[in-house]
MINU-151051 format. One line per 8 residues: number of its first residue (from 1); for each residue x, y, z of N, C-alpha, C, O. Coordinates in Angstrom, 1 decimal, padded with zeros to 4 digits, always signed. Example, Ala and Ser with C-alpha at 12.3 -4.5 7.8 and 13.67 -1.06 7.14 Angstrom:
BEGIN
1> +013.2/-005.7/+007.8/+012.3/-004.5/+007.8/+013.2/-003.3/+007.8/+014.2/-003.3/+008.5 | +012.8/-002.2/+007.1/+013.7/-001.1/+007.1/+012.9/+000.0/+007.9/+013.4/+001.1/+008.0
//
This chain:
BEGIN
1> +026.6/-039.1/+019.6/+026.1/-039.5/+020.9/+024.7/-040.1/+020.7/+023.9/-039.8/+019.8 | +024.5/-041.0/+021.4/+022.9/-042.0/+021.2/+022.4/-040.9/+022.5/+023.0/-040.3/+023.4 | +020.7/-040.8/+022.1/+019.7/-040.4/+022.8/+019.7/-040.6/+024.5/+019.0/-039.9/+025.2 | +020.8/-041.9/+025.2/+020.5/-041.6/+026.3/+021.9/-041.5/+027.2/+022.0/-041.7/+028.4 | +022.9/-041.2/+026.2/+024.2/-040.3/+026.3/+023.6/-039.3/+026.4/+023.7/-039.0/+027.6 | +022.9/-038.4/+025.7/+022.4/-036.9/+025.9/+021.8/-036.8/+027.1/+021.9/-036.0/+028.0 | +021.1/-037.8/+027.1/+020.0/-037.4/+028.3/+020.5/-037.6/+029.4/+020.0/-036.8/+030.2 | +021.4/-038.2/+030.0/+022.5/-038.7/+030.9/+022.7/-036.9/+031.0/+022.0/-036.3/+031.8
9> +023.5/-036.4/+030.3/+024.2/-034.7/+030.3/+023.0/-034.3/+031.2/+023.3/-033.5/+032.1 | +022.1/-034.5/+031.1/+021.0/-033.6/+031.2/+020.1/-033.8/+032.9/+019.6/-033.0/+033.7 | +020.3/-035.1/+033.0/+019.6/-035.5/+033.9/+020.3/-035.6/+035.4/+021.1/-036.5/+035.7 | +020.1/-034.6/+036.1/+020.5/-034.3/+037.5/+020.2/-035.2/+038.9/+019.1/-035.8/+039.1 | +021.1/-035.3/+039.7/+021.3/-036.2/+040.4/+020.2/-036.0/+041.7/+020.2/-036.6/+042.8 | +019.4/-034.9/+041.2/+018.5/-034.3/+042.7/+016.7/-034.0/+041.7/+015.6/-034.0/+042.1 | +017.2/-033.7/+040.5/+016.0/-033.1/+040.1/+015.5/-033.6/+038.6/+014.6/-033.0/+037.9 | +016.3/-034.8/+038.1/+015.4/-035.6/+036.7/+016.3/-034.6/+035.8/+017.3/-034.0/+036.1
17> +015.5/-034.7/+034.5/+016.2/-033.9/+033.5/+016.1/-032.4/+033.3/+014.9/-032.0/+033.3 | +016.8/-031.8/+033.2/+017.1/-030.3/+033.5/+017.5/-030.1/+032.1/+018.5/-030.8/+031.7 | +017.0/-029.3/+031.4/+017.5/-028.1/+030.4/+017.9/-027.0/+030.3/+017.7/-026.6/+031.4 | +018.5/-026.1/+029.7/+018.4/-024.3/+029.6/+019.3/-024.3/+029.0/+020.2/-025.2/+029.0 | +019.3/-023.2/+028.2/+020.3/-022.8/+027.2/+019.7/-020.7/+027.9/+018.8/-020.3/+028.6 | +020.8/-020.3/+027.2/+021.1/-018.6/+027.2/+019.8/-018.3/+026.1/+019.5/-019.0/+025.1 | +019.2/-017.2/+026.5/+018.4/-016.7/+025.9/+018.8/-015.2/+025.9/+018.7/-014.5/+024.9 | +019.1/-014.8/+026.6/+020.0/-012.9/+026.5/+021.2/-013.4/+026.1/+021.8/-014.5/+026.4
25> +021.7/-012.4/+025.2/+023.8/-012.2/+024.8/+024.2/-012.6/+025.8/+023.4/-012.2/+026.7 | +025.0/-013.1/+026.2/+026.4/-013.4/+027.2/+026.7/-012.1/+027.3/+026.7/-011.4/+026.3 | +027.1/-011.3/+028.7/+027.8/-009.8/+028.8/+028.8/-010.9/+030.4/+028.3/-011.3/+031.5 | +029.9/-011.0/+029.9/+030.6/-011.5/+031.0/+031.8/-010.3/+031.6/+032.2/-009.3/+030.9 | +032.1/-010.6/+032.9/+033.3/-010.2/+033.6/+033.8/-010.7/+034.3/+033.2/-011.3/+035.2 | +035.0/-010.6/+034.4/+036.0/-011.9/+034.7/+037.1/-010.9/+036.2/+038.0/-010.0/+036.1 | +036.6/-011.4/+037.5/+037.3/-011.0/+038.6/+038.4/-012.1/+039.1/+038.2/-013.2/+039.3 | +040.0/-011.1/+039.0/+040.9/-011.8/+039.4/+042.2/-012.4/+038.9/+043.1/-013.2/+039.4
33> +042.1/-011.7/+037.9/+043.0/-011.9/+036.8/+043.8/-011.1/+036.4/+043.5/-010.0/+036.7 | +045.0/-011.2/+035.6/+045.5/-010.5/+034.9/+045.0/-009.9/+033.9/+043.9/-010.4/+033.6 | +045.4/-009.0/+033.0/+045.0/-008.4/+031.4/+045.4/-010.0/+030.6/+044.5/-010.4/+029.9 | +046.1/-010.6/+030.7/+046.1/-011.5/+029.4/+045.8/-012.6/+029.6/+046.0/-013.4/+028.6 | +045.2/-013.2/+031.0/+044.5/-013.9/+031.0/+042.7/-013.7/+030.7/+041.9/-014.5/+030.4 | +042.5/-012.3/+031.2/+040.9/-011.7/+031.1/+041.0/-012.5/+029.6/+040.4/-013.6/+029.4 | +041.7/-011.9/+028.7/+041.9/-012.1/+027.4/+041.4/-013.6/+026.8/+040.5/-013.9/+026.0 | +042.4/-014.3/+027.5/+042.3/-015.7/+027.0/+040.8/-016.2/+027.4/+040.2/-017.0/+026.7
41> +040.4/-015.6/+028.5/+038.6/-016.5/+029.0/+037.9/-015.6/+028.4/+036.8/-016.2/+028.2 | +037.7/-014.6/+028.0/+036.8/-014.0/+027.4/+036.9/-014.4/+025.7/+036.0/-014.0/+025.0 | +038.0/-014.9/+025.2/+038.0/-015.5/+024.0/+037.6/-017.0/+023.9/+037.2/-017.5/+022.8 | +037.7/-017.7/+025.2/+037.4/-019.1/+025.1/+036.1/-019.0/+025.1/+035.5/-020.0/+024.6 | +035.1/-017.6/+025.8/+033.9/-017.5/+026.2/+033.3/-017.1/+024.7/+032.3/-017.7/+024.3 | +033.8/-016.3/+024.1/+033.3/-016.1/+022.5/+033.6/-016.9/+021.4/+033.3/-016.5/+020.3 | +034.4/-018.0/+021.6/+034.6/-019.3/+020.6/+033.2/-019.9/+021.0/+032.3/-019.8/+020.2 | +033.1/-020.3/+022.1/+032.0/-021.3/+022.3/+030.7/-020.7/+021.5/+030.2/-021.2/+020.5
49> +030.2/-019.2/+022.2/+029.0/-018.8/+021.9/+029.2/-018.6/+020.3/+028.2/-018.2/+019.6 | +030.0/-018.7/+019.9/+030.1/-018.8/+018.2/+029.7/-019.8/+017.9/+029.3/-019.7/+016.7 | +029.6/-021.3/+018.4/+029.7/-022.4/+018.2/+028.6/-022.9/+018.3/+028.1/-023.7/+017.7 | +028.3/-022.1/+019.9/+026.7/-022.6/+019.6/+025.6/-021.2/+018.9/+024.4/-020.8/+019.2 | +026.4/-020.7/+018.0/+025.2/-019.7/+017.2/+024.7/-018.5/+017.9/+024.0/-017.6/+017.5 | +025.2/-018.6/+019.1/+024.3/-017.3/+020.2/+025.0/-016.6/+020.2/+026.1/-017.1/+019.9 | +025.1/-014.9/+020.6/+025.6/-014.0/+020.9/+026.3/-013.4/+021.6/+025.9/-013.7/+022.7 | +027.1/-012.7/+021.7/+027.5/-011.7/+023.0/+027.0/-010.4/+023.2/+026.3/-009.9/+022.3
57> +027.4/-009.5/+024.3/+027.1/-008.0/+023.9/+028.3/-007.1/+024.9/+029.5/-007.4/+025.1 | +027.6/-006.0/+025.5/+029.0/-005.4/+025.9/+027.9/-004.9/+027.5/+028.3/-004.4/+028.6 | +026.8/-005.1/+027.4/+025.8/-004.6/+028.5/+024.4/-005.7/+028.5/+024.0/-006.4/+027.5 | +023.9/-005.7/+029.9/+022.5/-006.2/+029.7/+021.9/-005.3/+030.2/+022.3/-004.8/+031.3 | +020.8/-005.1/+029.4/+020.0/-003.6/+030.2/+019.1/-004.0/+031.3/+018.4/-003.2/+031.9 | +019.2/-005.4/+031.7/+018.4/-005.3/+033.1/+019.8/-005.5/+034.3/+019.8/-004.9/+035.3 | +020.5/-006.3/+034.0/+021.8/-007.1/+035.0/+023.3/-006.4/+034.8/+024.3/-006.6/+035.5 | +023.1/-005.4/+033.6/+024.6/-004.5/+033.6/+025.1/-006.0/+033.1/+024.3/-006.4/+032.1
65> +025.9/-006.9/+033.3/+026.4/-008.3/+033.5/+026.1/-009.2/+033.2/+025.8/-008.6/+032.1 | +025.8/-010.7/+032.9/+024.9/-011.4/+033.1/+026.0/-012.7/+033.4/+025.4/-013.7/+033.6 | +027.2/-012.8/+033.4/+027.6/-013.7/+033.4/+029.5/-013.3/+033.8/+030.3/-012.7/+033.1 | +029.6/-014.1/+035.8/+030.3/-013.3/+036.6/+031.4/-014.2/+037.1/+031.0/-015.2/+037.8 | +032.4/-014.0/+036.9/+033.7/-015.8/+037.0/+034.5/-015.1/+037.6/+034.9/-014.0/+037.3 | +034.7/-015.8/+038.7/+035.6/-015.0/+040.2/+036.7/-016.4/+040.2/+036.5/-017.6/+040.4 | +037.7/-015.5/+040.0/+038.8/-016.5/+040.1/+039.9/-016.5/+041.4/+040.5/-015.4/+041.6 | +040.3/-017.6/+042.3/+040.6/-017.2/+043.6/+041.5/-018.3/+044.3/+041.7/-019.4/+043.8
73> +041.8/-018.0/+045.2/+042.7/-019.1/+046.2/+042.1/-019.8/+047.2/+042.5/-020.8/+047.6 | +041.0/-019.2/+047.6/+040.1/-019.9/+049.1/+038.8/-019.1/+048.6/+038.4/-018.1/+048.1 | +038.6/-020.5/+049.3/+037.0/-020.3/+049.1/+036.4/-019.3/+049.8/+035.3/-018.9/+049.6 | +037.4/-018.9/+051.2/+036.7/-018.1/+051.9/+036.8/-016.5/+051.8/+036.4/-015.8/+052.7 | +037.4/-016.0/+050.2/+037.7/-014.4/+050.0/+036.2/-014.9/+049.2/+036.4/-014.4/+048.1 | +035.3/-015.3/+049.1/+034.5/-015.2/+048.2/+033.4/-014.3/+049.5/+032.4/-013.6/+049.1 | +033.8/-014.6/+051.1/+032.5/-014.1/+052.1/+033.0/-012.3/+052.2/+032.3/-011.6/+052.8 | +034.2/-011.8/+051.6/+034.7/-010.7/+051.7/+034.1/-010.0/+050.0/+034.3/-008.8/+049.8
81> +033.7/-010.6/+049.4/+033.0/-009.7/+047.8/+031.8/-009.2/+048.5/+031.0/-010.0/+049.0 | +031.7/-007.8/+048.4/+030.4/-007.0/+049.1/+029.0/-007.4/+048.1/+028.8/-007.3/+046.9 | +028.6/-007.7/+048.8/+026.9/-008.0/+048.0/+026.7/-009.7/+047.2/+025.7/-010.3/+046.8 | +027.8/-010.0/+047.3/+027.4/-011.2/+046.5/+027.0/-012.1/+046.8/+026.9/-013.1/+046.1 | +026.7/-011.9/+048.3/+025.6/-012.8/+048.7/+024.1/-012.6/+048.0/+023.2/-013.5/+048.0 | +023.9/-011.4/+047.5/+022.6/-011.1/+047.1/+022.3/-011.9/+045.5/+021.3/-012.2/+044.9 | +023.5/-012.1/+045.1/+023.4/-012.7/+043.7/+023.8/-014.3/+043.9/+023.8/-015.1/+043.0 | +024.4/-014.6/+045.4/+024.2/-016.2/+045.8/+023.3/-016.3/+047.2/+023.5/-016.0/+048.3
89> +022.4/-016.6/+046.7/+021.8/-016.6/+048.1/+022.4/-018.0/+049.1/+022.9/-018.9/+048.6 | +022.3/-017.9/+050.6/+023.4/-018.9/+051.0/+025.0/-018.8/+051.1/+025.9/-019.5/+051.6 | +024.9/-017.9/+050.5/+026.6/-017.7/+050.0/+027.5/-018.6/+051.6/+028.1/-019.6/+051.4 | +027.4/-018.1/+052.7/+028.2/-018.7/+054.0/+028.1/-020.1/+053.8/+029.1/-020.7/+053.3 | +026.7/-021.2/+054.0/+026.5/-022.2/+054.2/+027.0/-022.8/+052.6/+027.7/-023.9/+052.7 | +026.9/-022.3/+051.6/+027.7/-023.0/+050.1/+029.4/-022.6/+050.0/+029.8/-022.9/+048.9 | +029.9/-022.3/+050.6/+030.6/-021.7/+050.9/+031.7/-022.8/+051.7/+032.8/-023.2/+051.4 | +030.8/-023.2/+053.1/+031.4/-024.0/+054.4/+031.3/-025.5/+053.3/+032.3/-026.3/+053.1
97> +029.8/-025.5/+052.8/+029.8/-026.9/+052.0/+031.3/-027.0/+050.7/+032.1/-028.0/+050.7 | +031.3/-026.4/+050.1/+032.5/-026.5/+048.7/+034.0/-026.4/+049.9/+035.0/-027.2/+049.7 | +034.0/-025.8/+050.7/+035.1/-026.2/+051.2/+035.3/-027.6/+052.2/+036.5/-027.9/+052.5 | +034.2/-028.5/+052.9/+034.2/-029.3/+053.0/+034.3/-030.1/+052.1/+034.9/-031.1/+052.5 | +034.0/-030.2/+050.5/+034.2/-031.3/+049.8/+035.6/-031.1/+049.2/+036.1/-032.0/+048.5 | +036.1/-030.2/+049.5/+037.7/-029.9/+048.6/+037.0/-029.6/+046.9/+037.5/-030.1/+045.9 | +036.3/-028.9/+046.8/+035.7/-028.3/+045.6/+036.8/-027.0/+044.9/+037.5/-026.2/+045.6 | +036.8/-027.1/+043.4/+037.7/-025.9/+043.1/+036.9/-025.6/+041.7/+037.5/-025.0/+040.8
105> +035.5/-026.0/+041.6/+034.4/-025.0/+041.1/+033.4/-025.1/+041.8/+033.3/-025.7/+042.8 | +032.3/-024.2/+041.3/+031.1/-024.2/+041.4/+030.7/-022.8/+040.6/+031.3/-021.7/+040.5 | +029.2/-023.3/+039.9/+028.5/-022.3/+039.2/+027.0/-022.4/+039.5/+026.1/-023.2/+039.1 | +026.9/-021.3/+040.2/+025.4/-020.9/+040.1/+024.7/-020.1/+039.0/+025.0/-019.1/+038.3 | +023.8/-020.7/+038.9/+023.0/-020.3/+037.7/+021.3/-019.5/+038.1/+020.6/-020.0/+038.9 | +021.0/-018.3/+037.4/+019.5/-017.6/+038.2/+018.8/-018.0/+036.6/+019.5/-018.5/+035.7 | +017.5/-017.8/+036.4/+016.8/-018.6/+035.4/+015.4/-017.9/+034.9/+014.3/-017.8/+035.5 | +015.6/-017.6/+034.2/+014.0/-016.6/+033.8/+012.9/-017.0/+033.8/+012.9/-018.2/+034.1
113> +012.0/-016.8/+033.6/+010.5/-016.8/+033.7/+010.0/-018.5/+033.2/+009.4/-019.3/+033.7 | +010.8/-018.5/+031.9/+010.6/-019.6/+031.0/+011.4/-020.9/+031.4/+011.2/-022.0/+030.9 | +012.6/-020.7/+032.7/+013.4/-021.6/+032.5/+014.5/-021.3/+031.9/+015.5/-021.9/+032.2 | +014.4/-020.6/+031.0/+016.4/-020.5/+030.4/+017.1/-019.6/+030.8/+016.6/-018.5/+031.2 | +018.4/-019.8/+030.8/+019.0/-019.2/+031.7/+019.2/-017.2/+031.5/+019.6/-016.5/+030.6 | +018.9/-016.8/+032.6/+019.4/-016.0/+032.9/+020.6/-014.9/+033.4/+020.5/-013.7/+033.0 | +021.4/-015.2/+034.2/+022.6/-015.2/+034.6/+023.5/-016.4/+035.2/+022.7/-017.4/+035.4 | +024.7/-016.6/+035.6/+025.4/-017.4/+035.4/+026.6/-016.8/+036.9/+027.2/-015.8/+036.4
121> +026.9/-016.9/+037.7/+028.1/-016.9/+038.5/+029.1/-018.0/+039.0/+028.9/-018.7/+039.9 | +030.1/-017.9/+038.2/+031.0/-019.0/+038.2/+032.6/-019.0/+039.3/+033.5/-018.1/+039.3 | +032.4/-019.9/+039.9/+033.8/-019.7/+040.9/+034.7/-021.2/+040.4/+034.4/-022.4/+040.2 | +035.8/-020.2/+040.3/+036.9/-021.3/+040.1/+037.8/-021.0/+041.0/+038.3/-019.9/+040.7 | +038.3/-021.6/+042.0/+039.4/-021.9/+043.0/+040.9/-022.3/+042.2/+040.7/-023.1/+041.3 | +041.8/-022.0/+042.4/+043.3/-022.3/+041.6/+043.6/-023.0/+042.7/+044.2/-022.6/+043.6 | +043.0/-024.2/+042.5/+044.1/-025.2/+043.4/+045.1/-025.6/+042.7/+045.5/-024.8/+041.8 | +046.0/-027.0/+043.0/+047.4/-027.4/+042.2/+046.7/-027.7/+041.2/+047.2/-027.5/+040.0
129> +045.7/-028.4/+041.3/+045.0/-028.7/+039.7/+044.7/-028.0/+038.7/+044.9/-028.0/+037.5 | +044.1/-027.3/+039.5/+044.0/-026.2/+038.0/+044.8/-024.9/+038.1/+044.6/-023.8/+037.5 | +045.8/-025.1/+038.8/+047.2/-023.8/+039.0/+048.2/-024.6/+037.5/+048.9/-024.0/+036.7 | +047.9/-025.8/+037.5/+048.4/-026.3/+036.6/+048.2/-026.5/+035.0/+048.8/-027.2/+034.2 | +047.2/-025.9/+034.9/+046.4/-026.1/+033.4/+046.9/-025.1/+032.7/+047.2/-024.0/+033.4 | +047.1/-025.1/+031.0/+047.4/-023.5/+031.1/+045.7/-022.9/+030.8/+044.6/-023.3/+030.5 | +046.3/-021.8/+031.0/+045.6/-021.0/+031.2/+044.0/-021.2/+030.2/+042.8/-021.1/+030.7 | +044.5/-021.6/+028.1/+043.6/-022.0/+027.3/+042.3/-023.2/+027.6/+041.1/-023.4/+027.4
137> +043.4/-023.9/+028.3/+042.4/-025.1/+028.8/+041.3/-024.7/+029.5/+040.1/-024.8/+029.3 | +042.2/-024.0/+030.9/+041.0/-023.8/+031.8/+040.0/-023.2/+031.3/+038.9/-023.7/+031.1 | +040.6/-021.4/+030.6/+039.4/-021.4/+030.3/+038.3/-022.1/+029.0/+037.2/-021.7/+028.8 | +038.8/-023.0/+028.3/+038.0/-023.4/+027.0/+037.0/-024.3/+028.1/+035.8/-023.9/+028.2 | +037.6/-025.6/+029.2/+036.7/-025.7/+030.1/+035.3/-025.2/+030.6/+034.1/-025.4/+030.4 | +035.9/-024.5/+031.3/+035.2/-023.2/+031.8/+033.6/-022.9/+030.8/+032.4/-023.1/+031.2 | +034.1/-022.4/+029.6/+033.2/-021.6/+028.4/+032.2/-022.8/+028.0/+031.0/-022.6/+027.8 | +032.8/-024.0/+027.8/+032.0/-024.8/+027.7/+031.0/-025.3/+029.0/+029.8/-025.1/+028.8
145> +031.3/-025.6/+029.8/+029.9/-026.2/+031.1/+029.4/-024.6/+031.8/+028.9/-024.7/+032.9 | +029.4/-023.2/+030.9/+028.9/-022.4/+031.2/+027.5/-022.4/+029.8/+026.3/-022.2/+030.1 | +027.9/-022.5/+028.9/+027.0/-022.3/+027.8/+025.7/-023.1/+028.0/+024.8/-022.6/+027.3 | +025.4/-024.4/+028.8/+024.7/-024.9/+029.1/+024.3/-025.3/+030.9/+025.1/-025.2/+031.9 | +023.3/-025.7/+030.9/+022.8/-026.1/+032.1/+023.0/-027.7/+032.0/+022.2/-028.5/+031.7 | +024.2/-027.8/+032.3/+024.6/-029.7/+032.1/+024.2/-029.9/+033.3/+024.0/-029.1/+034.2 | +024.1/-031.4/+033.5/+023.7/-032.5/+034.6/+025.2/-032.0/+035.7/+026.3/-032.1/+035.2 | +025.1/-031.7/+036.9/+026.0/-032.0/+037.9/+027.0/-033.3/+037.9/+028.0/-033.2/+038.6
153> +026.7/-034.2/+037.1/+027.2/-035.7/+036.6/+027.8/-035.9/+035.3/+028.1/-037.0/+034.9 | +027.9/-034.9/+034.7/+027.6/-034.7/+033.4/+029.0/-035.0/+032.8/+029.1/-035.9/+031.9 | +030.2/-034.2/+033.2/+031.8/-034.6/+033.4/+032.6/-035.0/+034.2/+033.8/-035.1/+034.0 | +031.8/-035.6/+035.5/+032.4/-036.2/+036.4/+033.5/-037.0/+035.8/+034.7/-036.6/+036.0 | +033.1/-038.1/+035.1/+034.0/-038.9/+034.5/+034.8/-038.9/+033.6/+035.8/-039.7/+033.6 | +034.6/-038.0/+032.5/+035.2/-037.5/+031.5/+035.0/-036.1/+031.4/+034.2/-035.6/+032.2 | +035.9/-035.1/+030.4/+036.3/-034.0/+030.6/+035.4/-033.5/+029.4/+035.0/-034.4/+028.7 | +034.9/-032.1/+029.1/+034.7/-031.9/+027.5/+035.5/-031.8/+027.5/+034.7/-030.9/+028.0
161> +036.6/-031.7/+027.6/+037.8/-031.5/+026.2/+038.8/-032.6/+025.8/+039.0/-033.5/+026.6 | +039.3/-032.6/+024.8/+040.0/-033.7/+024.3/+041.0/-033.2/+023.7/+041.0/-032.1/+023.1 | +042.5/-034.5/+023.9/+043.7/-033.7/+023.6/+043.7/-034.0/+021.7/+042.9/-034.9/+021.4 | +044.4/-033.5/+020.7/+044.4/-033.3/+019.7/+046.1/-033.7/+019.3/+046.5/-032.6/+018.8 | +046.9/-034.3/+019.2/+048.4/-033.6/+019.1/+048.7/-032.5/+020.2/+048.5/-032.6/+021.4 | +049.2/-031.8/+019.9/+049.4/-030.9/+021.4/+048.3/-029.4/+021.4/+048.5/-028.3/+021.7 | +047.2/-029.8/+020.9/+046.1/-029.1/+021.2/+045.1/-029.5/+021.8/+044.6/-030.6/+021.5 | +044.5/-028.8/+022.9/+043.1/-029.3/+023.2/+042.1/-028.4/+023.0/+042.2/-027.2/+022.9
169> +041.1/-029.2/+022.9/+039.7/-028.7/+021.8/+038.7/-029.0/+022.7/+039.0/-029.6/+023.7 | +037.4/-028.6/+022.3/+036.5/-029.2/+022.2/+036.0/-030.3/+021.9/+035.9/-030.6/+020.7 | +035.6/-031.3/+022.9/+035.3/-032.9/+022.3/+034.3/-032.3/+021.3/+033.8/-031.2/+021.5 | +034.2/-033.3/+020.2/+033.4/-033.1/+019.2/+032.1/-033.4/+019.1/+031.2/-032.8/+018.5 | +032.1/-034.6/+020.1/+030.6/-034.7/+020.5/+029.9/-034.0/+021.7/+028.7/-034.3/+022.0 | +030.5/-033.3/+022.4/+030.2/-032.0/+023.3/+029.5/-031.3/+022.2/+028.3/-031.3/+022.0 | +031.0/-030.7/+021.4/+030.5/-029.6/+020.6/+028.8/-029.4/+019.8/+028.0/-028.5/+019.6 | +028.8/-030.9/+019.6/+027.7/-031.5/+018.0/+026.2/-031.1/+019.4/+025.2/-030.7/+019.1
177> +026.5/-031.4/+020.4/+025.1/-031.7/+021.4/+025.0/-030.0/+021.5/+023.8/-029.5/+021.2 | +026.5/-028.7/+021.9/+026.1/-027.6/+022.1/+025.3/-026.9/+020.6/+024.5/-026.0/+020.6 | +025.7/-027.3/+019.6/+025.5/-026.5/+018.3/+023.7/-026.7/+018.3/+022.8/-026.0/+018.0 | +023.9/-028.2/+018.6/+021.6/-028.5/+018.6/+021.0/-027.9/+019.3/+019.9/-027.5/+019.1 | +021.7/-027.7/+020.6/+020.9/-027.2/+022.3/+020.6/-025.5/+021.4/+019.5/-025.0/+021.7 | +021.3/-024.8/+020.5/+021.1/-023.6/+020.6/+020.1/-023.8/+019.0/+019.5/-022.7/+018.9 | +020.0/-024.5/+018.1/+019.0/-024.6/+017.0/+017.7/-024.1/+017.5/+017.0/-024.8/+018.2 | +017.4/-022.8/+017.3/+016.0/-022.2/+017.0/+014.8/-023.0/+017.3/+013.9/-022.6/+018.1
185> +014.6/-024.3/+016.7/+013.5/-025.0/+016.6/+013.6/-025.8/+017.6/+013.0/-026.9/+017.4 | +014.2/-025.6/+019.2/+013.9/-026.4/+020.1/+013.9/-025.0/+021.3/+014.5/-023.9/+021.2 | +013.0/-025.5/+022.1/+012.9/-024.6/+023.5/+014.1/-024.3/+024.1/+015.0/-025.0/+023.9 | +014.1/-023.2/+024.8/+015.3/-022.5/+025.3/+015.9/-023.1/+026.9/+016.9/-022.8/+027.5 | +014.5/-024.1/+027.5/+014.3/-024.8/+028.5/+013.2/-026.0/+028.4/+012.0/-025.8/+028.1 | +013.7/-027.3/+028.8/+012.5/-028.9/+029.1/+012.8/-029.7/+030.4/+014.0/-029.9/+030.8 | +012.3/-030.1/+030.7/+012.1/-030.8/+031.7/+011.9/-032.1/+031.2/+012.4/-032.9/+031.9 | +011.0/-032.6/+029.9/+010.8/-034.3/+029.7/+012.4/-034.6/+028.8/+013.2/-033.8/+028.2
193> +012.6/-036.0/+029.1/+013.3/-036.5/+028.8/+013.2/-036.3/+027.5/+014.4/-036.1/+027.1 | +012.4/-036.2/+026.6/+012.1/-036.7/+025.0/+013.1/-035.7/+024.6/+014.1/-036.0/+024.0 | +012.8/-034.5/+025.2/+014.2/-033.9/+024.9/+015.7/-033.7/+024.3/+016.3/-032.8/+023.8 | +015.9/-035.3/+024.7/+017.0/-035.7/+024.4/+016.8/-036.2/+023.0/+017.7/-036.0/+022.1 | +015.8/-036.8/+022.7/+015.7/-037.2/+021.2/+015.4/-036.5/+020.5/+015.4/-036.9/+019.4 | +015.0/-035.0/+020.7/+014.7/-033.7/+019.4/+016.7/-033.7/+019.5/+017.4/-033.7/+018.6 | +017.1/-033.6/+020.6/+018.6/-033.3/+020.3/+019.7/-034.1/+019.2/+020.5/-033.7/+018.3 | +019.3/-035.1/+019.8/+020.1/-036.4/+019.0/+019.8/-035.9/+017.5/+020.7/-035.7/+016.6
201> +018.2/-035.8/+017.4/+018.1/-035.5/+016.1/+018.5/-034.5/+015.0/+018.8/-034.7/+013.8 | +018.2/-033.3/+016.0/+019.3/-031.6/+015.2/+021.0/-032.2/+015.0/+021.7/-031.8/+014.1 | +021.4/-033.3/+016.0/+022.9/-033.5/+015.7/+023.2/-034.6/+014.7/+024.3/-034.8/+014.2 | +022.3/-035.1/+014.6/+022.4/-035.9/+012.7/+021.8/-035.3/+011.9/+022.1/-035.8/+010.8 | +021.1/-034.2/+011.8/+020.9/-033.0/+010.8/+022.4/-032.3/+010.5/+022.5/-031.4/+009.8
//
């Protein structure tokens, strides 16, 4: 990817270029599911973080959690989960909005002191579209536009993933931008564009 392919990922349609990568282990829980699909997204969720170098754990000692994927039929069983308005603020009005647009994600993201991310609540709706995926897809999907704070624009047009023969993967140049975002020697959160060129750069290293 050229310097302003990355920066494109990055740069939000409300607020310029936006960064963050995970700075605590990923501790996820997956509401809604069967045992062997839990399986399959909590493995798509530990391929990635292997990929990009960062960790998992089994607890966060401040959030119990940190990272919360409610999987569902209407948008509107999400106003019947007790409290989770406190971890979406808005929850009714975001809520009326994703079901006016015919939405079948959304992820809210909360953000630490520094800017990098701190917890993550992810909703995926099973509409026909994604009732239709199997199950690996969605979640490798999924694991990927969680590991980062991508641009709202970011896959609009194209998918990360890419078909392979009858496998789908990680596009490669997804992968190459997540393996840099997590190299030690760049901030965990930026706001200037330049950004994009320490990236480009760790991905030709």
């Amino acid at each position: 990817m050229k310097a302003n392919e990355i920066e494109a990922l990055f740069t939000r349609s409300a607020d310029g270029y936006v960064f963050a990568r995970w700075v605590r282990p990923i501790v996820p829980v997956v509401f809604g599911v069967d045992d062997a699909t839990l399986k399959t997204v909590k493995g798509a969720i530990e391929a990635v973080v292997t990929l990009a170098g960062h960790r998992m754990a089994e607890t966060d000692p401040d959030q119990g959690a940190n990272l919360m994927i409610f999987f569902f039929r209407d948008w509107s069983e999400l106003l019947e989960v007790p409290d989770l308005d406190r971890l979406v603020p808005g929850l009714p009005e975001l809520v009326a909005q994703l079901e006016a647009d015919g939405a079948n994600q959304y992820r809210h993201f909360r953000f630490e002191q520094d800017g990098a991310i701190r917890a993550c609540v992810a909703f995926v709706r099973m509409d026909r579209e994604l009732s239709d995926l199997p199950a690996e897809v969605l979640a490798l999907g999924l694991a990927a536009q969680i590991i980062l704070l991508w641009s709202d624009r970011a896959f609009q047009a194209r998918s990360p993933l890419a078909q392979v023969g009858e496998n789908v993967i990680l596009r490669p140049d997804v992968a190459g931008v997540i393996r840099a975002a997590y190299d030690p020697v760049l901030p965990a959160a930026a706001r200037d564009p330049s950004h994009a060129l320490r990236l480009t750069a760790r991905i030709g290293v």
